[in-house]
C-alpha positions in Angstrom: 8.0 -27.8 -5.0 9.2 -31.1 -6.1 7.1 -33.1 -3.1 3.7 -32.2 -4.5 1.7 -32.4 -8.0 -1.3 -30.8 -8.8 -2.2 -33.5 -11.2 -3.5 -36.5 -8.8 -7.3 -34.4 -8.2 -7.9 -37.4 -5.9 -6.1 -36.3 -3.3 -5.7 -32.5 -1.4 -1.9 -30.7 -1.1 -1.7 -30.8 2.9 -1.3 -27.0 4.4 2.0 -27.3 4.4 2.5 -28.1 1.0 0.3 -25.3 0.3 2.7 -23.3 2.3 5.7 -24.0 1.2 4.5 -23.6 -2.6 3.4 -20.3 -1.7 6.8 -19.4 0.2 8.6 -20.5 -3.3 6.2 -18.8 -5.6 6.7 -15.5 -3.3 10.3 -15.6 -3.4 10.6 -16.4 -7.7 7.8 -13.2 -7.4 10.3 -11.1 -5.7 13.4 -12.5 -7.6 12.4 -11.4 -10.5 10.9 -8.4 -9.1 14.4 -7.0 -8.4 15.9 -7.9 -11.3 13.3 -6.4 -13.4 13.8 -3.2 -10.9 17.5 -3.3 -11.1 17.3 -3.6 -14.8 14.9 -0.6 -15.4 17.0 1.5 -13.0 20.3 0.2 -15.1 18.8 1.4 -18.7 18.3 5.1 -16.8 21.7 5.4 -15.9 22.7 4.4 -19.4 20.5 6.7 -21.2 21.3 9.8 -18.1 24.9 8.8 -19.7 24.2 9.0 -23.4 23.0 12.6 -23.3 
């Protein structure tokens, strides 16, 4: 969110700031949730393998 700071305390992020912030925080959140999940589930397969 390149529109909006959250150092100027004078003034309130509008709701749709507040939105859209939360829309890209939620989709980094998952992201990196499937990688993380993809990842685990990779290291599995590897050590299933190595036995």
């Amino acid at each position: 969110m390149n529109d909006y700071r959250f150092i100027n305390i004078d003034q309130e992020p509008t709701e749709e700031q507040l939105a859209q912030l939360m829309r890209e925080v939620a989709a980094e959140a998952k992201e990196r949730h499937d990688r993380a999940h993809a990842a685990y589930f990779a290291q599995i397969d590897k050590m299933m393998c190595a036995q």
